[in-house]
C-alpha positions in Angstrom: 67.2 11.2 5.5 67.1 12.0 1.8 67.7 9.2 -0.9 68.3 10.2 -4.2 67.8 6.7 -6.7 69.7 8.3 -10.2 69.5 5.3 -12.2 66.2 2.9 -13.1 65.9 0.7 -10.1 62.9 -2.1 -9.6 59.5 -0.1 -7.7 59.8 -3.2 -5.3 63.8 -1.8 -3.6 61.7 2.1 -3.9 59.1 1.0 -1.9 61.3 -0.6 0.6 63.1 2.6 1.0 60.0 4.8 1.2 58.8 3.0 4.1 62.1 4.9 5.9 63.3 7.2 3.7 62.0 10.7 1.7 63.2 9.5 -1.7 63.4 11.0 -4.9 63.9 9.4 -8.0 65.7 11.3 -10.8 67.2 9.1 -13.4 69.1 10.3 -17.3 70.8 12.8 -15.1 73.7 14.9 -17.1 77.1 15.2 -14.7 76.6 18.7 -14.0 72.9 18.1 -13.0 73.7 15.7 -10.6 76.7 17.4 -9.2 74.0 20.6 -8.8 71.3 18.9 -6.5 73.4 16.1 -5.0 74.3 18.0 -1.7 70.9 17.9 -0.7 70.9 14.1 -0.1 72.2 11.9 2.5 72.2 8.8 0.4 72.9 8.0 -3.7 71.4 4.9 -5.4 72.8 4.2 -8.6 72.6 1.0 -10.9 75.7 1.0 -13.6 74.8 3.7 -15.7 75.7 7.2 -13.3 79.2 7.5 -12.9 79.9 9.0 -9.2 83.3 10.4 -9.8 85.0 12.6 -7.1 83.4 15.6 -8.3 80.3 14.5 -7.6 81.2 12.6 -3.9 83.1 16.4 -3.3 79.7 17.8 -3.8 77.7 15.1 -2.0 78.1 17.3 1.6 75.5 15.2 3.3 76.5 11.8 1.7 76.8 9.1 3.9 75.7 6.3 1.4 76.1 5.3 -1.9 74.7 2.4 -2.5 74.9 0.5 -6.2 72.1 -1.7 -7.0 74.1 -4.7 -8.6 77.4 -6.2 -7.7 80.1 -4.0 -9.8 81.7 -0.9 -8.3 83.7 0.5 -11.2 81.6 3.6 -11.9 81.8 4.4 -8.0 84.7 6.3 -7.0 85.7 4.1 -4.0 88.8 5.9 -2.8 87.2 9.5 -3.0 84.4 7.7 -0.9 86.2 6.6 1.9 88.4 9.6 2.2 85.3 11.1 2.3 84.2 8.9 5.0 81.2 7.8 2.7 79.9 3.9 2.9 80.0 1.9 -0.3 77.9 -0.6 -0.6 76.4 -3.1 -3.2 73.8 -5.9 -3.7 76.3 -9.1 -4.3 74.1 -11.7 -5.2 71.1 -10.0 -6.6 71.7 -10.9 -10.0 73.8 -14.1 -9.3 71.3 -16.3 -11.6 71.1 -14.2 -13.8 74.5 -13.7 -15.4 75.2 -17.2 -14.8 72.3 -18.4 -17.2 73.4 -15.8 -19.5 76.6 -17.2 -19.4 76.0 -20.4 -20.1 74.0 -19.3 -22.9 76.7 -17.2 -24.6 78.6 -20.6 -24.2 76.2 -22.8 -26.1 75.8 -19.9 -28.7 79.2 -20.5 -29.0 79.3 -24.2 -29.5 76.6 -24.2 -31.9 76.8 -20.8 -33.8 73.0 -20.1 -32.9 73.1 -16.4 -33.6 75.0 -16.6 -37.5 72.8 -19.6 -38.0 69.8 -17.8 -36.6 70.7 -14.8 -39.1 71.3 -16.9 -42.2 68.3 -19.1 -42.2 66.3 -15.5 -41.5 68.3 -14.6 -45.0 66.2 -17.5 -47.0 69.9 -19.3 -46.9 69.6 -23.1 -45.6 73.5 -24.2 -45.0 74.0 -26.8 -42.1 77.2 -27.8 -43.2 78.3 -23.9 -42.5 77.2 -24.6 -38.7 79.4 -27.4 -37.4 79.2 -27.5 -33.8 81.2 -29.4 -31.3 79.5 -30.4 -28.1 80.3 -29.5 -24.2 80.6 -32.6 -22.8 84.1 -33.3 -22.5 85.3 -30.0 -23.0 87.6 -28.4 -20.5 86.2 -25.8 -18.9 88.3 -22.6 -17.2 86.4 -20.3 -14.8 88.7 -16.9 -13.5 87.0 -16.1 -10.6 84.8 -18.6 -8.1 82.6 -15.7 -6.1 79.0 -16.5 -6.7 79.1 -16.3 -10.9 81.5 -18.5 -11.6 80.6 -21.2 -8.3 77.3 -20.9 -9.6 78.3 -21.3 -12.8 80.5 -24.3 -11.8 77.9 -25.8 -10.6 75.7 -26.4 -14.3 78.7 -26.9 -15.9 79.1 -30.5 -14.1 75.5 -30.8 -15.5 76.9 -30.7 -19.3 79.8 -33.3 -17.9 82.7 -30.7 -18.3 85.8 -31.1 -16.6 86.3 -27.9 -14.2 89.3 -26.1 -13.5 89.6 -22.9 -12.0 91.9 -19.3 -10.9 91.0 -17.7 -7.8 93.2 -16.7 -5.2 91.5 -16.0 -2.5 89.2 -19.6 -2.1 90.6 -22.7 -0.6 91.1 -25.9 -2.7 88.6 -27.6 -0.7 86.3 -25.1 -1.1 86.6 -25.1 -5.0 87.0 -29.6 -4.4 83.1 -29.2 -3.3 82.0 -27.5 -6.5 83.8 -29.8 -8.6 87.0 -27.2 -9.8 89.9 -27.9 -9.7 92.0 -25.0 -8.9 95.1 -24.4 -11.2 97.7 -21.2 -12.2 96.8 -18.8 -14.7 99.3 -20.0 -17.4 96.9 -23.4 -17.1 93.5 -21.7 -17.2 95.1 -20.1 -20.8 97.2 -23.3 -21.9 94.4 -26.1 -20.9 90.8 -24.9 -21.4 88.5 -25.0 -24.3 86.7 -22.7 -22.9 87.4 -20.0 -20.5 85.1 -18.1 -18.8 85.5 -14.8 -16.9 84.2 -13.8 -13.4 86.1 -11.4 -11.7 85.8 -7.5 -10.5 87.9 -4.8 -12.6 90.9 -4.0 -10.4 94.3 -2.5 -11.0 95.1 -5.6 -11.1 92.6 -7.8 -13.3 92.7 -4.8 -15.9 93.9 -5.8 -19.4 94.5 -9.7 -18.0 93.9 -11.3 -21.1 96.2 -9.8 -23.5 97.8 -10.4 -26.9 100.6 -12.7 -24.8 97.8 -14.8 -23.0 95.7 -15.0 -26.1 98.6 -16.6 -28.0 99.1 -19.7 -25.4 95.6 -20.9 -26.1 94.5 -23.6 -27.9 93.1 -22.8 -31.3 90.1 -24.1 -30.5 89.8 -22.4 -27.6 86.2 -20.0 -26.8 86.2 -16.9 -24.5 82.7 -15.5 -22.8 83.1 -12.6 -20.8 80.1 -11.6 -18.9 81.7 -9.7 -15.9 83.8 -6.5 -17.2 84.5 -5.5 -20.1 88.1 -4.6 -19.2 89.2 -7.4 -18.2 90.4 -8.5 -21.7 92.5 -6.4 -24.3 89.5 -5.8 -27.3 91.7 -5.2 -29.7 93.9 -8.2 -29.2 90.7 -10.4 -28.6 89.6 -9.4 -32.3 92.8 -10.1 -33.6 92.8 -13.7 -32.5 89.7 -14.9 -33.1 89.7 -13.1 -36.4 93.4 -14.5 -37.2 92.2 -18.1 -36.1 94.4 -18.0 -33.3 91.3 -18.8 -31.1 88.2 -20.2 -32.2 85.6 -17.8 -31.0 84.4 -15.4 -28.2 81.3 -14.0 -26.3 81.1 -10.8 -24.9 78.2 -9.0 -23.2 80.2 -6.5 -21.3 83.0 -3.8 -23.4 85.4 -1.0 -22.0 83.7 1.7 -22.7 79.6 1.2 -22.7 77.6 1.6 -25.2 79.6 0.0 -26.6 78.0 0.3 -30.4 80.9 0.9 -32.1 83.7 -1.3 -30.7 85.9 -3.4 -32.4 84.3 -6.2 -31.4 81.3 -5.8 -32.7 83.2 -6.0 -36.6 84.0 -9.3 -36.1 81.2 -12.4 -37.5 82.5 -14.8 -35.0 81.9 -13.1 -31.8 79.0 -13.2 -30.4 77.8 -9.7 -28.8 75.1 -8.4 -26.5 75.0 -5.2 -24.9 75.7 -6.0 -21.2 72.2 -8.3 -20.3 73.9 -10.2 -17.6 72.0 -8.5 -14.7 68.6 -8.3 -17.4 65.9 -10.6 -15.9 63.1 -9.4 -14.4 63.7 -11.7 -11.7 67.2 -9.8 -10.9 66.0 -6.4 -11.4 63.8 -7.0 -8.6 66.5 -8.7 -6.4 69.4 -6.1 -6.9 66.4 -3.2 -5.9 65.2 -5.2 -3.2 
């Protein structure tokens, strides 16, 4: 079998597959570049960047695999696939750790305005009283989504004494009881938490689920970090809240449309961006390859 790897990908997963496989590695390929060769191959690796559209799964006449080296499938055509016949498959809990630390990072960021104080002090400007934060402890805490992230992040959240309450409709109550969530509905993720955190796959129908309506039964004081798709919230409505003072702030690492350099979000001084480092530890480059 042929493997064709057309993103970066961790020499550790390469090696793995070279013991089996003749693989070729050909990443910062243009659409119609990879649409040219891709028949030769029985088998496409791709991390988030190559988008494998139906053109390219048309061409793929060998394809029996593609295989996508982290856990989101958004870029991969999944219904072309299986028409096709063609095995989808992912590494689910590769980068697990990963984007839950980086989540709970954003969140602290949040709480205590480390990257505006970090930028201001860096300016020769020494302002304390501009940096007010409010602590965790307490606070309520609303995870959408309780796969591996968000249990995972449920999990260090008890740490910082939050109280936990959770959406996700396809775990049990007594399954989210032994991570210490509470589940709850939607409208009292949105109504109740101070801050809400977002781990779920982009779907039909988790597309655009936090919109102007959603935004504007929050608390004001309420704080949004979305680590897991970027269109899962409404941007432009996101920047209209927190910039309106309808919410108090937001973290986003992941946007619609990647890079995301000039999105709205990125105008705005109290939400914290970075450009989708979830998945960027060493330690979960190797595990997603591997």
């Amino acid at each position: 079998m042929k493997v064709l790897i057309a993103d970066p990908v961790a020499k550790e997963g390469i090696e793995i597959l070279r013991k089996e496989f003749d693989v070729d590695v050909k990443t910062g390929l243009k659409p119609e570049e990879l649409k040219a060769i891709i028949g030769d191959y029985d088998a496409l690796v791709v991390r988030s960047e190559t988008q494998v559209t139906p053109d390219i799964i048309e061409a793929g006449k060998k394809l029996q695999v593609v295989a996508r080296a982290g856990v989101g499938l958004d870029n991969i055509n999944i219904d072309a696939a299986t028409k096709k016949g063609i095995i989808v498959v992912n590494a689910p809990t590769g980068n697990t750790i990963a984007a839950t630390e980086h989540t709970l990072a954003m969140m602290l960021a949040l709480a205590r305005h480390v990257p505006a104080a970090n930028d201001k002090l860096k300016c020769g400007a020494w302002q304390r009283s501009a940096f007010m934060g409010i602590e965790l402890k307490g606070k309520t805490l609303g995870i959408l989504g309780l796969g591996n992230v968000g249990s995972e992040v449920a999990r260090r959240a008890r740490a910082f004494e939050m109280s936990l309450i959770g959406y996700d409709p396809f775990v049990s109550p007594e399954y989210a009881q032994n991570i210490g969530v509470r589940l709850v509905s939607l409208d009292q993720i949105y109504t109740q938490s101070d801050f809400i955190t977002l781990h779920l796959p982009l779907t039909p129908n988790t597309r655009g689920m936090i919109g102007a309506k959603e935004l504007a039964t929050m608390k004001p004081t309420a704080r949004i970090v979305n680590c897991a798709r970027g269109g899962l919230v409404d941007e432009e409505a996101l920047f209209n809240a927190v910039e309106q003072g309808k919410i108090a702030g937001a973290a986003v690492d992941v946007f619609s449309s990647e890079p995301a350099v000039n999105n709205v979000l990125c105008r705005s001084s109290k939400i914290i961006v970075t450009p989708h480092l979830g998945a960027s530890t060493a330690e979960a480059q190797v595990g997603v390859a591997v």
